[in-house]
MISE-753498 format. One record per residue (C-alpha): residue number from 1; residue in one letter; x, y, z. Coordinates in nm, 4 decimals, always signed. Each point is the difference from the previous one (the first is absolute). Layout:
<pts>
+-----+------+----------+----------+----------+
! pos ! code !       c1 !       c2 !       c3 !
+-----+------+----------+----------+----------+
! NUM !    A !        X !        Y !        Z !
...
+-----+------+----------+----------+----------+
</pts>
This chain:
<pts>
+-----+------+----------+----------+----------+
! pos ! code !       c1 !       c2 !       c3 !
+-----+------+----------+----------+----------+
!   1 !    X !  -0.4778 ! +18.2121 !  -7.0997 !
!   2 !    X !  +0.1417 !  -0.2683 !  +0.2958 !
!   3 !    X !  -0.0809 !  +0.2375 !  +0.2760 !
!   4 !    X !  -0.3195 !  +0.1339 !  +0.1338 !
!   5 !    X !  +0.1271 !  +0.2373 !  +0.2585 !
!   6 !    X !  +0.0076 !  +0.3197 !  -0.2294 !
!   7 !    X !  -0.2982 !  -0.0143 !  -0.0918 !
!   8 !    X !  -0.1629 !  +0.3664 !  -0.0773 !
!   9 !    X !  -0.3545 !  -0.1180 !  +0.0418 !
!  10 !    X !  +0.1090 !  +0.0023 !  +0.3482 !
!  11 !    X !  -0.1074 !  +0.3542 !  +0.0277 !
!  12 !    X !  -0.3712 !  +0.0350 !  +0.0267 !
!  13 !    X !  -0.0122 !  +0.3759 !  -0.0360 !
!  14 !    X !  +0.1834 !  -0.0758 !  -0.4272 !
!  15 !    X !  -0.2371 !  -0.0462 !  -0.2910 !
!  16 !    X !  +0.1415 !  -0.1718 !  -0.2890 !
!  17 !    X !  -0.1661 !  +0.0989 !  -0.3955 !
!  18 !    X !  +0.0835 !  -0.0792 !  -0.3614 !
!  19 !    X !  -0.0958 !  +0.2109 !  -0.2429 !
!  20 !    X !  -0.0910 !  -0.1191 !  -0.3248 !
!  21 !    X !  -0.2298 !  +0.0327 !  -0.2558 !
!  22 !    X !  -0.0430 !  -0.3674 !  -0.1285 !
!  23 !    X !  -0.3314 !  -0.1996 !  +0.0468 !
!  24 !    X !  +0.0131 !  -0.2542 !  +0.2166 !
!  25 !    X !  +0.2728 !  -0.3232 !  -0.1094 !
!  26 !    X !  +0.2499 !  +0.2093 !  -0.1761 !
!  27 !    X !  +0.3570 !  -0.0567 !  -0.0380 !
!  28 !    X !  +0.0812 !  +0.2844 !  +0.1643 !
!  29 !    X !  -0.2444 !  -0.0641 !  +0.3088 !
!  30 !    X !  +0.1127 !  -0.3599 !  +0.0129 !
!  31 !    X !  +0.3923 !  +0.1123 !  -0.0126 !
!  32 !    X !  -0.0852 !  +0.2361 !  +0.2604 !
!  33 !    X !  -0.2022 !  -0.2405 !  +0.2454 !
!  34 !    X !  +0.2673 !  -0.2680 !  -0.0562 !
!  35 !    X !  +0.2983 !  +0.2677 !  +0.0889 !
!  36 !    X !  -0.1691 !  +0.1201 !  +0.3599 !
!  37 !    X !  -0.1162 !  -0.3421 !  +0.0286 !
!  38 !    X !  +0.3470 !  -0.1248 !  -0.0023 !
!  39 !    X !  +0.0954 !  +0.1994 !  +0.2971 !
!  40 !    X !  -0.3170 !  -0.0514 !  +0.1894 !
!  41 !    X !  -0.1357 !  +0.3840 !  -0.0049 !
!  42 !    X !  -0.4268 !  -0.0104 !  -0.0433 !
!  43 !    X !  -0.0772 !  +0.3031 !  -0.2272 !
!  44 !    X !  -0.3183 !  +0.1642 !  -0.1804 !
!  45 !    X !  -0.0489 !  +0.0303 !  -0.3648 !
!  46 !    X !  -0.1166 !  +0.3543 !  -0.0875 !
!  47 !    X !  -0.1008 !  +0.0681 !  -0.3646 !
!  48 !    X !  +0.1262 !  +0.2704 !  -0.1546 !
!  49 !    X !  -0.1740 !  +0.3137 !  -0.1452 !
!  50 !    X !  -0.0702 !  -0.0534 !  -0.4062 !
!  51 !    X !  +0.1402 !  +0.2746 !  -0.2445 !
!  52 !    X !  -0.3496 !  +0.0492 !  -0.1639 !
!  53 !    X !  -0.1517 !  +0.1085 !  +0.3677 !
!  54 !    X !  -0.0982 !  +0.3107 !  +0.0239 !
!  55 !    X !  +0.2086 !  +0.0716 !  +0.3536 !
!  56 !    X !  +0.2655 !  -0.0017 !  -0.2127 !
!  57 !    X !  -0.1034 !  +0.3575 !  -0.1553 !
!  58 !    X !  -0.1308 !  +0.1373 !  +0.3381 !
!  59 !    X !  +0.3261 !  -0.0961 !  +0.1595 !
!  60 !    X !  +0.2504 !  +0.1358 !  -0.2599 !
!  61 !    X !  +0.0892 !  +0.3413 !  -0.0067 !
!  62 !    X !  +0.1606 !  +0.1682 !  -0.3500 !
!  63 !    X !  +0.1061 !  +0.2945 !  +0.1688 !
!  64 !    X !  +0.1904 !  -0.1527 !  +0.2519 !
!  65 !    X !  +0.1439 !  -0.2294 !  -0.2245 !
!  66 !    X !  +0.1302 !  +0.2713 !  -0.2026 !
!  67 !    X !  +0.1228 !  +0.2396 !  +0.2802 !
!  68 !    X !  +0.1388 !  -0.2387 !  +0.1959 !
!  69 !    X !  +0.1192 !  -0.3133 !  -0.1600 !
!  70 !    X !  +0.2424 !  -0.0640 !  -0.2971 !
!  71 !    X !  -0.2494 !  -0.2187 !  -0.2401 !
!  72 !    X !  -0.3882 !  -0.0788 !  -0.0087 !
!  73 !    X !  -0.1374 !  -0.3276 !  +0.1731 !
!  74 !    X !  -0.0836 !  -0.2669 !  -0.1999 !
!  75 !    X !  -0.3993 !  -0.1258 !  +0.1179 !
!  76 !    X !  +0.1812 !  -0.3429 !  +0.1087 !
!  77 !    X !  +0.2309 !  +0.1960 !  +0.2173 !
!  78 !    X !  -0.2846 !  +0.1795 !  +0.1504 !
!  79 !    X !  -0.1929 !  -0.3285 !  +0.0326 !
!  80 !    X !  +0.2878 !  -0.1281 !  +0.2239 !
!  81 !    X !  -0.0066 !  +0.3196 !  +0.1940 !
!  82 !    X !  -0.3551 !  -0.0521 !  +0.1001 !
!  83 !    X !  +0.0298 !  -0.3385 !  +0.0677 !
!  84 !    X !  +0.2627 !  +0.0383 !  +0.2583 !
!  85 !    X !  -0.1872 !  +0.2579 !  +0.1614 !
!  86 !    X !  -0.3268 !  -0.2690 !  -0.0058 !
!  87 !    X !  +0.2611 !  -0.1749 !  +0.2227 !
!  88 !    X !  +0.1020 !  +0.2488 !  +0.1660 !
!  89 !    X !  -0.3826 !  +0.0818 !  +0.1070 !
!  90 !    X !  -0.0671 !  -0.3302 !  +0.1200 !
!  91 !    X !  +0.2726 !  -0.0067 !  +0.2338 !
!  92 !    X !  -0.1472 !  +0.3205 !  +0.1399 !
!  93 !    X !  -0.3724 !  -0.1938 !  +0.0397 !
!  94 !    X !  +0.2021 !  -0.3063 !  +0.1442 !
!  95 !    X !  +0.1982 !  +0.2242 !  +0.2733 !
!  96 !    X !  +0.2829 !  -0.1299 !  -0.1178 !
!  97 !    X !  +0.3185 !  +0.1801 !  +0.1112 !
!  98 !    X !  +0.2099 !  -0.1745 !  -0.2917 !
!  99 !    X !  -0.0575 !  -0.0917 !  -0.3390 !
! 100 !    X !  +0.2097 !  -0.2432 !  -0.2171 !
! 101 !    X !  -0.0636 !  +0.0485 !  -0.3360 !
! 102 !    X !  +0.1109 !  -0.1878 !  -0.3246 !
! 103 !    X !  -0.0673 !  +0.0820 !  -0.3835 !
! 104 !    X !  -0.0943 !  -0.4015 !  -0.1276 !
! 105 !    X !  +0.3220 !  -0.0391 !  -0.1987 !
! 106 !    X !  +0.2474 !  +0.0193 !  +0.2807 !
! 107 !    X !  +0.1998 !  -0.3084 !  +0.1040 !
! 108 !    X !  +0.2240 !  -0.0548 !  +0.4004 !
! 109 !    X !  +0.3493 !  -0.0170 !  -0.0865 !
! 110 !    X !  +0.0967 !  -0.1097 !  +0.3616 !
! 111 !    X !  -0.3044 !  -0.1354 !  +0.1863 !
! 112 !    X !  +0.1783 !  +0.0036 !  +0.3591 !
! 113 !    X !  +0.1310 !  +0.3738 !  -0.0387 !
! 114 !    X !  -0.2743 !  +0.0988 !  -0.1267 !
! 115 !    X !  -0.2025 !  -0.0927 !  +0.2724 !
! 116 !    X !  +0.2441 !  +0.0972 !  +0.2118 !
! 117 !    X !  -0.0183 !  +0.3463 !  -0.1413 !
! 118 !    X !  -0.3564 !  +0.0458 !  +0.1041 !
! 119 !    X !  +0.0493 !  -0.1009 !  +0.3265 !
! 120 !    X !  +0.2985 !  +0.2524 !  +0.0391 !
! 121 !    X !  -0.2104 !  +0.2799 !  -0.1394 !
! 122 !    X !  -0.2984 !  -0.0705 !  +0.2039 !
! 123 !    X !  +0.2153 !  +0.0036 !  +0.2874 !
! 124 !    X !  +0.1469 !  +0.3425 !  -0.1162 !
! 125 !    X !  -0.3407 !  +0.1811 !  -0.0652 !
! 126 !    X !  +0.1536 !  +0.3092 !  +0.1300 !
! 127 !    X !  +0.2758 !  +0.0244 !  -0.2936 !
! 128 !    X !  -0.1768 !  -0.0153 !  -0.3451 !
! 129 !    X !  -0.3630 !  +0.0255 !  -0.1771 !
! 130 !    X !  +0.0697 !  -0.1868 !  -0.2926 !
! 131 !    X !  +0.2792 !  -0.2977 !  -0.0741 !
! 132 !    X !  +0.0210 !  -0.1015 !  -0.3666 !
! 133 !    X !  +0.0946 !  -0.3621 !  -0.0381 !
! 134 !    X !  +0.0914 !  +0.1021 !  -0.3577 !
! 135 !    X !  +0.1380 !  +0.2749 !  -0.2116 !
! 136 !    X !  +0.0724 !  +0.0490 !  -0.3820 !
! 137 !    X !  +0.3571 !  +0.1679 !  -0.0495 !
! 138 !    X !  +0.1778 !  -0.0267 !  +0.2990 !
! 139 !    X !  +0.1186 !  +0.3705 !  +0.0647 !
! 140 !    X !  +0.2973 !  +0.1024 !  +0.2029 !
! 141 !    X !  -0.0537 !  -0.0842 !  +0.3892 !
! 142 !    X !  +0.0130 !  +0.3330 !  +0.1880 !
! 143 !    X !  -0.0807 !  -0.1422 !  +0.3382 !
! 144 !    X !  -0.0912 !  -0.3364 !  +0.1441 !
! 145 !    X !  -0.0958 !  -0.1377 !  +0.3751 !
! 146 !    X !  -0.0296 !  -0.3545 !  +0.1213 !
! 147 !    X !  -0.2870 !  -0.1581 !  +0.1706 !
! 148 !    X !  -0.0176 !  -0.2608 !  +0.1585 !
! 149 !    X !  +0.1446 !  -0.2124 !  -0.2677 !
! 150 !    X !  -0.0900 !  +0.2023 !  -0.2703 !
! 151 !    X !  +0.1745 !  +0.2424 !  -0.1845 !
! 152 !    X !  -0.2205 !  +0.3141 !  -0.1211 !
! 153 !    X !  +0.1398 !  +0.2274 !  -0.2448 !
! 154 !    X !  -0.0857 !  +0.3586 !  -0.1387 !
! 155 !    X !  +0.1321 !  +0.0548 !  -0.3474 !
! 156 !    X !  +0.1919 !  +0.3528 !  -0.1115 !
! 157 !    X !  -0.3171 !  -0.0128 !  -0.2760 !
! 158 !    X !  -0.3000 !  -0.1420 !  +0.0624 !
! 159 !    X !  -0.0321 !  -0.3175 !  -0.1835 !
! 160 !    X !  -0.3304 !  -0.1038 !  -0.1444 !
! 161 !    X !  -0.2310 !  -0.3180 !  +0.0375 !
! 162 !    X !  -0.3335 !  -0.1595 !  +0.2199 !
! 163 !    X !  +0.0208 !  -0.2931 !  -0.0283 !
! 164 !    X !  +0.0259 !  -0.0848 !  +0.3291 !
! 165 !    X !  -0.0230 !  +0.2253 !  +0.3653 !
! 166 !    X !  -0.0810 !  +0.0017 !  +0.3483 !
! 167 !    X !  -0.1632 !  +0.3045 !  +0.0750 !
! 168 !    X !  -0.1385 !  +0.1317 !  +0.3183 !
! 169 !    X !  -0.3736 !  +0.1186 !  +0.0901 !
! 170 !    X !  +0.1565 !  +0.3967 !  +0.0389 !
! 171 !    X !  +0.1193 !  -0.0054 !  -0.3510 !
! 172 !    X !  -0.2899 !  -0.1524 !  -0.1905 !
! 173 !    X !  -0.2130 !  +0.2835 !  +0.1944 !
! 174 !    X !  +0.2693 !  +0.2541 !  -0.1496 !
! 175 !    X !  -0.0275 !  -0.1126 !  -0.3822 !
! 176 !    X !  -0.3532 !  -0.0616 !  +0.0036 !
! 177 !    X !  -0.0449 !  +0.3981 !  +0.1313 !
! 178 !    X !  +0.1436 !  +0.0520 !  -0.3563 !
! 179 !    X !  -0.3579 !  +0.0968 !  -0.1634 !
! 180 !    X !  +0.1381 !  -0.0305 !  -0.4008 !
! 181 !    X !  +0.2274 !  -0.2216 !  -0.1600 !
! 182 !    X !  +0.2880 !  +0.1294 !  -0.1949 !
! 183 !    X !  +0.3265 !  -0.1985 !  -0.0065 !
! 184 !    X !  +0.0410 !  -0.4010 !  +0.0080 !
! 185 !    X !  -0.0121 !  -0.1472 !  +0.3735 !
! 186 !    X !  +0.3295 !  -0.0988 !  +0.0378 !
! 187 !    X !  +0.1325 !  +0.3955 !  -0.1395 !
! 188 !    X !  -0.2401 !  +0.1172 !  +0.2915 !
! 189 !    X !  +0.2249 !  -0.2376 !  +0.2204 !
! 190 !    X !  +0.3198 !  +0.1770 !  -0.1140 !
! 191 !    X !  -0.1676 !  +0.3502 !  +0.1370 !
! 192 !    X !  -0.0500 !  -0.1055 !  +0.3956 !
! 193 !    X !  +0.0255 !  +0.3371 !  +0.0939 !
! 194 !    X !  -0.3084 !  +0.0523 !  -0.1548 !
! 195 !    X !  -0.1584 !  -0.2579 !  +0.2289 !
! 196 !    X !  +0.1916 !  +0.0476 !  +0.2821 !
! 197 !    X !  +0.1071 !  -0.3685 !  -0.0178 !
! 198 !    X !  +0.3678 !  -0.1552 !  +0.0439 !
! 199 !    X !  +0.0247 !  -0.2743 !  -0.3049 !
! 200 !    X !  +0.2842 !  -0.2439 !  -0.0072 !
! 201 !    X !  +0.1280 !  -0.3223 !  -0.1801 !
! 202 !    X !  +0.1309 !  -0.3333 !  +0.0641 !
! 203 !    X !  +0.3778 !  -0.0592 !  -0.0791 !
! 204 !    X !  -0.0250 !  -0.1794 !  -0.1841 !
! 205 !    X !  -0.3229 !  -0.0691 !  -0.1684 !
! 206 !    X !  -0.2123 !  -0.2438 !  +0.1172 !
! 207 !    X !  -0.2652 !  -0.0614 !  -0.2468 !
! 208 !    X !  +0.0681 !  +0.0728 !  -0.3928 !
! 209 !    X !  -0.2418 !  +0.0552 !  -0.2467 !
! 210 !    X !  -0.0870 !  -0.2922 !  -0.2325 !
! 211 !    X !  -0.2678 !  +0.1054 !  -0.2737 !
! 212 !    X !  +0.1825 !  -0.0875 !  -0.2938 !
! 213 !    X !  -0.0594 !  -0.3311 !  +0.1206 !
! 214 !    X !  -0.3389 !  +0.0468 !  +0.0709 !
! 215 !    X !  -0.0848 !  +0.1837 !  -0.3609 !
! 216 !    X !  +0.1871 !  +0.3183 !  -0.0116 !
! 217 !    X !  -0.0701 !  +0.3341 !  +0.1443 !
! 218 !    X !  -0.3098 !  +0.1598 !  -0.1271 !
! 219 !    X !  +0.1008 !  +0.3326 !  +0.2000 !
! 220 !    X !  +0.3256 !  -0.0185 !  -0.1987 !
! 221 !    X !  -0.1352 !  -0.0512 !  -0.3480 !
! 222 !    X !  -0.2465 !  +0.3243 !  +0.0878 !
! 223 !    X !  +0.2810 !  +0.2195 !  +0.0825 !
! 224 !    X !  +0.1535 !  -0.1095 !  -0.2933 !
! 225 !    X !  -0.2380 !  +0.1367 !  -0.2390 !
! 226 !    X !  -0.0097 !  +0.3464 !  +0.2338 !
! 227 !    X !  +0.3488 !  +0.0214 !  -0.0648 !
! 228 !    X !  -0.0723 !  +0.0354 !  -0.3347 !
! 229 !    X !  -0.1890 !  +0.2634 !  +0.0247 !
! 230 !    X !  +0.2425 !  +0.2283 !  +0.1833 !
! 231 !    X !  -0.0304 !  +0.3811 !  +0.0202 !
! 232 !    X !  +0.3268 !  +0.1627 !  -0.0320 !
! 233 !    X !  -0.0929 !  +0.2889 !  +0.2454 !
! 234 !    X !  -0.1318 !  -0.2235 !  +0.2346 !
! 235 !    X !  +0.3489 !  -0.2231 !  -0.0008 !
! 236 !    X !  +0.1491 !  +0.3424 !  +0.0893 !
! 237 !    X !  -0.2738 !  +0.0790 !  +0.2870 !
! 238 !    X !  +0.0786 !  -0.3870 !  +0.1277 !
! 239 !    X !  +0.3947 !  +0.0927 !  -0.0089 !
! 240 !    X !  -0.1069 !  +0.2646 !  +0.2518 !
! 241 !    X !  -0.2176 !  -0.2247 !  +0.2333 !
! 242 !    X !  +0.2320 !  -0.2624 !  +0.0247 !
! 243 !    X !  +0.3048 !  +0.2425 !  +0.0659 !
! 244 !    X !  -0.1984 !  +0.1476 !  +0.2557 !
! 245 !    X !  -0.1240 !  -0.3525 !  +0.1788 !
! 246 !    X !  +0.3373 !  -0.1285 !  +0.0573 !
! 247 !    X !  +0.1469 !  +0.3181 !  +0.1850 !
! 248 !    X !  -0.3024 !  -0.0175 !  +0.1738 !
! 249 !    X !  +0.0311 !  -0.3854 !  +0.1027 !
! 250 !    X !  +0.3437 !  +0.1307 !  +0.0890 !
! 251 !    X !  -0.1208 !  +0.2109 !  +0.2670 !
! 252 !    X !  -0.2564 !  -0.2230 !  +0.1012 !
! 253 !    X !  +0.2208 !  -0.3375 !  +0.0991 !
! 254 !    X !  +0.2794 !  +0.2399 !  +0.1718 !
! 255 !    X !  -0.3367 !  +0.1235 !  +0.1854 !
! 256 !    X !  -0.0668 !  -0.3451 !  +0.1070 !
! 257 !    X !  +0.2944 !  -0.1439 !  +0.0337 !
! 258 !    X !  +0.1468 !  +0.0974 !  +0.3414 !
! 259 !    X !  -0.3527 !  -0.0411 !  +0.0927 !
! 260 !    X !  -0.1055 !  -0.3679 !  -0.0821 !
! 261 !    X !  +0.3542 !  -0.0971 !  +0.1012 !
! 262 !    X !  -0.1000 !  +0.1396 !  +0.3485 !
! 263 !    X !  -0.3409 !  -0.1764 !  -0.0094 !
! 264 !    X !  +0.2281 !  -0.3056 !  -0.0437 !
! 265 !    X !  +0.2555 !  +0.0064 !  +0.2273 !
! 266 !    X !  -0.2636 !  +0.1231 !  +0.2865 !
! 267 !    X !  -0.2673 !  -0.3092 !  -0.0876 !
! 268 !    X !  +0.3165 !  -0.1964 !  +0.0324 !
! 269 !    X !  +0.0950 !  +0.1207 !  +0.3426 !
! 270 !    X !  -0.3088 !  -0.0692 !  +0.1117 !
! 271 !    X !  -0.0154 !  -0.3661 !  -0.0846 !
! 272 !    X !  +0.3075 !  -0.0817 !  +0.1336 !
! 273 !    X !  -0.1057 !  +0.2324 !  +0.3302 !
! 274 !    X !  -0.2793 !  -0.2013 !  +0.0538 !
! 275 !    X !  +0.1349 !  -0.3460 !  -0.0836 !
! 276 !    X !  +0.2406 !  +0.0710 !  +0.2648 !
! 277 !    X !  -0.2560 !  +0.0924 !  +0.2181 !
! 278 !    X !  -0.1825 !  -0.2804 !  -0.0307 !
! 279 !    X !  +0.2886 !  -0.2359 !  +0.0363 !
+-----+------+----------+----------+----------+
</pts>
């Protein structure tokens, strides 16, 4: 990147992590050191939780699962789970207000807007929790608001995909309350209003995913093999959890809507208040 004047690491209160689960010299630590290196941003390794630990069992909960999600967890699903909330509980020792977190097989599509797009939010702490740099599926965009120079979206359906957030110290307090895993992290993501949280995405993505360059998705193969192993009256059960998410995501971004759009327009007043009062 030519310029140096975006740089996030300009905010000393923003902790930077990778999560990964490779010893030390792997590709996908060395793709991931060579991708933040590129735009300057210092970051901390954090190694991953392995799917023979035991926290995996203790975290996990069947019942849940079955009430109140459409399929089981694979362990490597739940092994990403914990491993984000490892991150998430280090920001909490640090007193960090902000976290930026990337799974290690992520990759900048823009370095300057993407850079830009953490100084915007950071700027904006009053309008979202969580921004996704990345989302599978693109849904249909129910509502968007600009930052700054950053345009934030919230989809009709809540799209899936971690691979890359900002996410503030209020939020990672609110998930970590949650005492027993029982859907993937980013599914948890697409149910705010269970956390209270306001979650939104770049437009368009900033970072993509990249592991079939970097070996394939292991997660991916897993659910595979669930697949296989499908219940028929637990496809039906799903049918009626999903149906029931989206009219509740619905409600929830025509909730927050009017709301955020207020939080906007008023930070903006007051910047322009104050740079006129200054001048």
């Amino acid at each position: 990147m030519g310029s140096s004047s975006l740089r996030a690491i300009d905010f000393p209160n923003l902790g930077v992590f990778v999560l990964t689960v490779e010893p030390p010299g792997g590709a996908r630590r060395t793709h991931a050191a060579n991708e933040l290196g590129r735009v300057g941003i210092s970051f901390d390794f954090v190694q991953g939780i392995d799917q023979n630990s035991a926290d995996i069992d203790r975290a996990y909960s069947r019942l849940l699962n079955w009430t109140l999600h459409k399929r089981s967890l694979t362990r490597g699903e739940i092994s990403v789970y914990l491993g984000h909330r490892k991150i998430w509980q280090e920001a909490m020792r640090r007193g960090l207000d902000f976290a930026l977190i990337f799974e290690d097989d992520f990759r900048i599509c823009n370095d300057e807007q993407f850079i830009q797009a953490i100084n915007d939010a950071i700027s904006h702490r009053g309008t979202w929790s969580i921004v996704k740099f990345f989302d599978f599926n693109h849904k249909k965009v129910f509502e968007s608001v600009k930052i700054g120079a950053t345009q934030l979206v919230g989809y009709k359906y809540p799209a899936s995909g971690a691979v890359a957030y900002l996410i503030n110290r209020q939020a990672a307090q609110s998930l970590l309350h949650r005492r027993h895993l029982f859907r993937p992290i980013d599914e948890d993501f697409s149910h705010p209003w269970e956390f209270s949280m306001r979650v939104w995405s770049t437009s368009p993505n900033l970072v993509d995913e990249v592991s079939f360059q970097l070996g394939g998705s292991i997660l991916e193969r897993e659910r595979c093999d669930l697949r296989r192993k499908r219940v028929v009256i637990r496809s039906i059960w799903g049918n009626f959890l999903q149906a029931r998410k989206l009219v509740r995501s619905l409600w929830y971004r025509r909730a927050s809507a009017a709301n955020v759009r207020e939080t906007v327009n008023a930070g903006s007043r007051e910047r322009h208040g104050q740079t006129y009062k200054d001048a």
